[in-house]
N, C-alpha and C positions, 0 to 999 in steps of 0.2 A: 951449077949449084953454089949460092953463099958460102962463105968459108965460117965456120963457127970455131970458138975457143973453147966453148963449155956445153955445148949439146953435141950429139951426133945424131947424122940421119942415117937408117939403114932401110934401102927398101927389098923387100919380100914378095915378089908379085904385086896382088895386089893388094897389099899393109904396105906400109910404111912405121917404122918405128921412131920415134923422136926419143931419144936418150940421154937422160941429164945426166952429167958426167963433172959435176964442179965437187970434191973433195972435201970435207969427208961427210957433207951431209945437205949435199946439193942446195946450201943457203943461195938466195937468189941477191942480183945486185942489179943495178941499172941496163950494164950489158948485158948480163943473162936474160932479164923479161925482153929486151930489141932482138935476140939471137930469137928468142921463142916465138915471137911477131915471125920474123925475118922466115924463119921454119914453116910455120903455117900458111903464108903469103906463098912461099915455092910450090909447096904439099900441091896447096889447091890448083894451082893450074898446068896437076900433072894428072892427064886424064885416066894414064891406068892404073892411078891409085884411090883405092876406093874405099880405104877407111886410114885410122890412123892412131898409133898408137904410142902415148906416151909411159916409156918406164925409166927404171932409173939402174945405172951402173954401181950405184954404193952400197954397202950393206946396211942396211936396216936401217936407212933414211929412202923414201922418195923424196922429200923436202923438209927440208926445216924452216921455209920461207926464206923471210927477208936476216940480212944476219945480224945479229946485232952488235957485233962492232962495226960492221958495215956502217949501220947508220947512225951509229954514237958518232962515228969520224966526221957526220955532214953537217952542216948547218941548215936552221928550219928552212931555208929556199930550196935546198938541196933537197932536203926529205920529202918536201911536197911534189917537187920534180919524179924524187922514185914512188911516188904515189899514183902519179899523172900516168907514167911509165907504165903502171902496173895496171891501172884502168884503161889506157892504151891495147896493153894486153888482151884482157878481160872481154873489150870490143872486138879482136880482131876473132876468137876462141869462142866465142860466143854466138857471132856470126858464121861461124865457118859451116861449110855447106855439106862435108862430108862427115862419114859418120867418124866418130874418136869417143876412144877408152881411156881411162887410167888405169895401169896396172902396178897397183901399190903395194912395194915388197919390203915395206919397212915405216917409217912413223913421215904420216903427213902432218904437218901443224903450220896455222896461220896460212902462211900464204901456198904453203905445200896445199893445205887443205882447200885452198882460195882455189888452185889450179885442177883441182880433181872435181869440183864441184862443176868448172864449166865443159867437164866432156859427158859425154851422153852416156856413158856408161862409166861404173868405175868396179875393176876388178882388187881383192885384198889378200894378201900371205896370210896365211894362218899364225903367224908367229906371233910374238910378246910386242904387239906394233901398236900405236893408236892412232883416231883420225881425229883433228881437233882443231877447232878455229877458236884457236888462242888468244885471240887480239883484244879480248878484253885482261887476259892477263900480264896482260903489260899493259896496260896506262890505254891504250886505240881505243875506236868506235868502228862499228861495220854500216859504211854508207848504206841508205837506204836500198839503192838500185842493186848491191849485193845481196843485201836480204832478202831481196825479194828473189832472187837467183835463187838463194839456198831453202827457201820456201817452197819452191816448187817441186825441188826434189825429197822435202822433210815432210810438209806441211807444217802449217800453222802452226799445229798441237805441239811441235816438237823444236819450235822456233828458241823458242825462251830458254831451255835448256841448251841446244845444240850453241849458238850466236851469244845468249845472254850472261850464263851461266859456265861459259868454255868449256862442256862437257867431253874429256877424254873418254873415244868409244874403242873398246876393242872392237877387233874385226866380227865378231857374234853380236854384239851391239850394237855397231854402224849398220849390219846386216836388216836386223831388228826393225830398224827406224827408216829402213830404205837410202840408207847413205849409200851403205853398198851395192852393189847388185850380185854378186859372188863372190865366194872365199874358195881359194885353191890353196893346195899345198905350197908351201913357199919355195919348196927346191926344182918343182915344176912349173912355177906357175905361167912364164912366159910362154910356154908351151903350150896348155891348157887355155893361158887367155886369147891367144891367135888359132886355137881349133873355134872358140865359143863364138870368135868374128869371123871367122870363114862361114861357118855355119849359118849368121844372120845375112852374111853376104849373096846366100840362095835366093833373098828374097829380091822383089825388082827394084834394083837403087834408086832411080828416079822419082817413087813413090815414098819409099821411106826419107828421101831428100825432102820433096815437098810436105808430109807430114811433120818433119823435122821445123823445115820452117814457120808453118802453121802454129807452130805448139810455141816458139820462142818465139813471133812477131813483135808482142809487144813489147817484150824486155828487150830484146835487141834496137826499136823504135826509142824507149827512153835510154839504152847506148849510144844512141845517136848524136847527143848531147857532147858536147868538148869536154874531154877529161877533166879539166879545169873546175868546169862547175861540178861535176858528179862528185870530186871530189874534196866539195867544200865543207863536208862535213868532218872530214880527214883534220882539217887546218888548226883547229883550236886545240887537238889531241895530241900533235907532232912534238911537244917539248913536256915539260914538267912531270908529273906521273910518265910520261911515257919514256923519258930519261932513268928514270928510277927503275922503269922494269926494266930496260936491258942491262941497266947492270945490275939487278936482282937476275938477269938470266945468266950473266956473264961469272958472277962470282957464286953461282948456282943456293943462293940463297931466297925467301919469301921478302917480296917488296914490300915497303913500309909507304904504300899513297896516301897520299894528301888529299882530303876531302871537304871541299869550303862549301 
């Protein structure tokens, strides 16, 4: 097995659990999305694990994404590298051939939200948590081949709002709109979200494998694409406004962008 710093893998029969574990609100950095590749690449060519479940060891974070002194520290080659990195990710999570959950016990946002969106289920705590693909609130754009990701699990109708508009959903409202698929108690939930996959696991894997694939062919087909170009739409957003939102996040105040 890979040696990781900031995930753990625990397996369970057959689950496997993948564990964020990076303090105090599992922000992602370059090594973290390679440890999450690295995890997924193992998972799958371990034949008696048959689904896969990513939660997280913080409290009341699954992810806060990318962090943002993380990437105030980089310069724009840098950041477009943790960009690449991160649609790197996206490809491998996307493609993967078994079934996987999120089970979200605390606030996903931006790129937390980025990660829950490509497993096939996503389970939610009931608590004071939100799910939110923030990234226009800091200065970003959401490349098109993500959007269309998060389309398929929102729809169209609820595009604009979810992506355009950075709507924080609590867990009855992510439910609402289909972000979710289940809300469990947050002091059970890991509990309750590995009965809910046992229980799909009755059904014949091979079959739900292949309908799996079926259903993401063609997004996974335009993932095919070198991160590079997916993420060219990334490139013009990486400095200016998007400087100013992290340290509008950092100094926990409303960012003042620049609009030419």
């Amino acid at each position: 097995m890979p040696t990781f710093k900031n995930i753990k893998i625990e397996e369970k029969g057959p689950l496997a659990w993948i564990w964020l574990n990076h303090a105090p609100s599992n922000e992602m950095t370059e090594e973290i999305l390679e440890e999450l590749i690295q995890a997924h690449l193992h998972l799958a060519e371990i034949k008696t694990i048959r689904a896969v479940m990513i939660g997280s060891k913080q409290e009341k974070f699954f992810s806060n994404g990318l962090g943002a002194s993380y990437m105030l520290d980089r310069s724009i080659d840098e950041r477009v590298k943790v960009f690449s990195k991160l649609f790197d990710l996206i490809r491998v999570m996307y493609s993967f051939q078994k079934i996987e959950v999120s089970v979200i016990n605390g606030h996903a946002m931006a790129g937390g939200a980025v990660l829950g969106i490509l497993t096939d289920f996503r389970f939610m705590g009931d608590g004071k948590f939100r799910y939110c693909f923030s990234e226009v609130l800091v200065g970003l754009t959401i490349p098109r081949t993500l959007l269309n990701i998060i389309e398929t699990v929102v729809g169209k109708s609820k595009l604009r709002d979810v992506a355009m508009l950075a709507k924080a959903y609590k867990p009855e409202e992510a439910k609402a709109i289909g972000l979710v698929d289940q809300i469990f108690p947050t002091a059970d939930m890991n509990k309750k979200s590995e009965e809910a996959i046992l229980s799909m696991l009755e059904l014949p894997q091979a079959s739900m494998e292949s309908i799996k694939k079926s259903i993401r062919a063609d997004l996974v087909r335009e993932l095919s694409n070198p991160s590079e170009k997916l993420i060219q739409e990334f490139v013009p957003f990486v400095s200016g406004n998007f400087d100013e939102g992290l340290h509008a996040v950092l100094e926990r105040r409303r960012p003042k962008f620049v609009n030419s």
